[in-house]
C-alpha positions in Angstrom: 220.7 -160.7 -58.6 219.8 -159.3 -55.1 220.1 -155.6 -57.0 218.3 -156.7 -59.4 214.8 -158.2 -57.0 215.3 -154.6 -55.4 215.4 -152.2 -58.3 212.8 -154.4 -60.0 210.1 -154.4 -57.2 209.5 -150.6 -57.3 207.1 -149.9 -54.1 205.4 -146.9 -54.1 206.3 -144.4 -51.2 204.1 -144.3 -48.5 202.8 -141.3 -49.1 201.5 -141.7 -52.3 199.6 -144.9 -50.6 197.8 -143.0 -48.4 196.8 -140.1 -50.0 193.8 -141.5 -51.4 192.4 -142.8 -48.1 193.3 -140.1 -46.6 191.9 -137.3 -47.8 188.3 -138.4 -47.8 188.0 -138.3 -44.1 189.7 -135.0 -44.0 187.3 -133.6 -46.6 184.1 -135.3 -44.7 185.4 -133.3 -41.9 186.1 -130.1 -43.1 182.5 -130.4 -44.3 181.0 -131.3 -41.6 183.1 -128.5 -39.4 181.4 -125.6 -42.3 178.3 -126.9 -41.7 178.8 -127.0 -37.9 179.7 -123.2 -38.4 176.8 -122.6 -41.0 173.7 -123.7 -38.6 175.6 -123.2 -35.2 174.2 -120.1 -34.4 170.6 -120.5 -35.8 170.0 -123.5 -34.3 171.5 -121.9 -30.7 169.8 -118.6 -31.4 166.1 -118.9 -30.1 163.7 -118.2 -32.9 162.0 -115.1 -32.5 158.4 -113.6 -33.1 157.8 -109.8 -34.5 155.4 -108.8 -32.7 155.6 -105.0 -33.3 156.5 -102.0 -35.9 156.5 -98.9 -34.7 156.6 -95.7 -36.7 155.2 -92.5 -37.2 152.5 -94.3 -39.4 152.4 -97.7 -41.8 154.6 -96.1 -44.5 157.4 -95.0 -42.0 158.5 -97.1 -40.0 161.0 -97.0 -37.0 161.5 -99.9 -35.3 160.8 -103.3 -35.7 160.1 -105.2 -32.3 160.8 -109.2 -31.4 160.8 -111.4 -29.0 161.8 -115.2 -28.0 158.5 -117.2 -27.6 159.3 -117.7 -24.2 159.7 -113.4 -23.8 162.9 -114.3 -22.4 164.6 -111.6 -24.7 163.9 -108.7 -26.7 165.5 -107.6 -29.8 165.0 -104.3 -31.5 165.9 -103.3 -35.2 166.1 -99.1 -35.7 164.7 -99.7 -39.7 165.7 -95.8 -40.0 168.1 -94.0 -38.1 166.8 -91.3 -35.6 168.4 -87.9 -36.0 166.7 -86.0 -33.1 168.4 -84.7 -30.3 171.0 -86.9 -28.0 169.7 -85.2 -25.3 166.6 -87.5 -25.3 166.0 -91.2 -25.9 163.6 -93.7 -26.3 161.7 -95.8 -24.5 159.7 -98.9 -25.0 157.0 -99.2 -22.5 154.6 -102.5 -22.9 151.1 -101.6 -22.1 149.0 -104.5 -20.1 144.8 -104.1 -20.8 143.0 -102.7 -18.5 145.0 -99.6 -18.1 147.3 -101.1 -15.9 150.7 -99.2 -15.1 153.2 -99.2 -18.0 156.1 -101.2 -17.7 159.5 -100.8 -19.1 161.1 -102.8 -21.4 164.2 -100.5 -22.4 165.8 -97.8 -24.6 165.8 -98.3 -27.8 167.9 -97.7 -30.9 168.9 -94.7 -32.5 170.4 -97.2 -35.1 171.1 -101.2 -36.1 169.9 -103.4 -33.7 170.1 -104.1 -29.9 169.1 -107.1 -27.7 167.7 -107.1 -24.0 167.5 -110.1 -21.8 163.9 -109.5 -19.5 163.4 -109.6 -16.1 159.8 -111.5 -15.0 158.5 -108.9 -14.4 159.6 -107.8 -18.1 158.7 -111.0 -19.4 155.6 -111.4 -18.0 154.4 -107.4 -19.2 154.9 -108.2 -22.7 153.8 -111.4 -23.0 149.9 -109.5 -21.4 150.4 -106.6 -23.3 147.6 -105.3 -26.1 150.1 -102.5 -27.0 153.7 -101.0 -27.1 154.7 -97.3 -26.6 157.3 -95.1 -27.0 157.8 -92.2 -24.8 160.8 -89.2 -25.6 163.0 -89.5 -22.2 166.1 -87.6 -20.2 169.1 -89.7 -21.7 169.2 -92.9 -19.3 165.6 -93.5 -20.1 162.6 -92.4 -17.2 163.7 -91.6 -13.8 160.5 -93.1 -12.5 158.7 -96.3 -13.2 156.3 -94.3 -15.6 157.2 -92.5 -18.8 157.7 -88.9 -18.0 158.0 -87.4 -21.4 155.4 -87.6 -24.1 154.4 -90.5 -26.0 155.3 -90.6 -29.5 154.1 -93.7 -30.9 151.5 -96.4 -29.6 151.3 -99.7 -31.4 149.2 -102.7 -31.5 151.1 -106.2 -30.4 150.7 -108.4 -33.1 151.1 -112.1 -31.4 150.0 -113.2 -28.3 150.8 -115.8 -25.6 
C-alpha cells in the first residue's frame, strides 16, 4: 500500500516547478540590461550643437564642427578625406569680434572624427566667436599662438551662447 501512495502521488521535479516563475524575472532583466546598453551612452554623452561646416564652398564640404552646450568639448567630423600633403595640417582657429587675436582650438582631421576636451581659455573663445578658420600648418599645428600658414577656409558660427 505504502508503494502504492508513492508511485501514485507523482510530484513534479523541482525544476519543472520553477521554470515558469523563473524565467520572467530573468527575461525582465535581460531587457532591462539591453536597454541599459541601448541609451547608456546617449544619455552620458553630452548633446552637442553643430555650430560650423567648413569647406571650400556650400557644395563641398570638409568638416563638420560641434560642440557641448557648455563648450566643454569639441568634436570634429572630416565629411571628405583630405589627400594633400602630410607635411602640413590643419588648424581650427576660433575668431572672437572685434579682430581680437585668434585662438586655437586644434588640428583637425584628415579623416573620421576626432574629439578635444577645451581649456577656458578654449572654451570661452568659441563660445565669443563670430567665425572659425582654418589655417595650412608645419605638422604639430602653429609654433606660435597665431596661424602662420595661410588661411584656407573662414566660416560663419552658426549658434551662439
Amino acid at each position: 500500500g505504502i508503494v502504492q501512495q508513492i508511485t501514485a502521488a507523482k510530484v513534479p521535479p523541482i525544476g519543472s516547478r520553477l521554470r515558469p516563475r523563473l524565467w520572467i524575472p530573468l527575461a525582465a532583466a535581460a531587457a532591462l540590461l539591453g536597454i541599459a546598453v541601448w541609451l547608456g551612452p546617449r544619455l552620458l554623452s553630452p548633446a552637442t550643437q553643430v555650430i560650423a561646416v567648413l569647406g571650400a564652398d556650400v557644395q563641398h564640404p570638409q568638416w563638420r564642427i560641434e560642440r557641448t552646450a557648455d563648450a566643454h568639448q569639441l568634436r570634429v567630423t572630416a565629411i571628405s578625406a583630405m589627400t594633400s600633403d602630410p607635411q602640413r595640417a590643419f588648424e581650427l582657429w576660433a575668431l572672437p569680434p572685434g579682430g581680437k587675436a585668434p585662438v586655437s582650438l586644434g588640428l583637425l582631421p584628415r579623416v573620421g572624427k576626432a574629439a578635444y576636451t577645451l581649456s577656458s581659455l578654449q572654451s570661452a573663445a568659441i563660445l565669443a566667436a563670430v567665425n572659425l578658420a582654418v589655417s595650412v600648418e608645419p605638422p604639430g599645428g602653429s609654433p606660435t599662438s597665431a596661424p602662420t600658414g595661410p588661411v584656407i577656409m573662414v566660416g560663419a558660427v552658426k549658434i551662439s551662447s
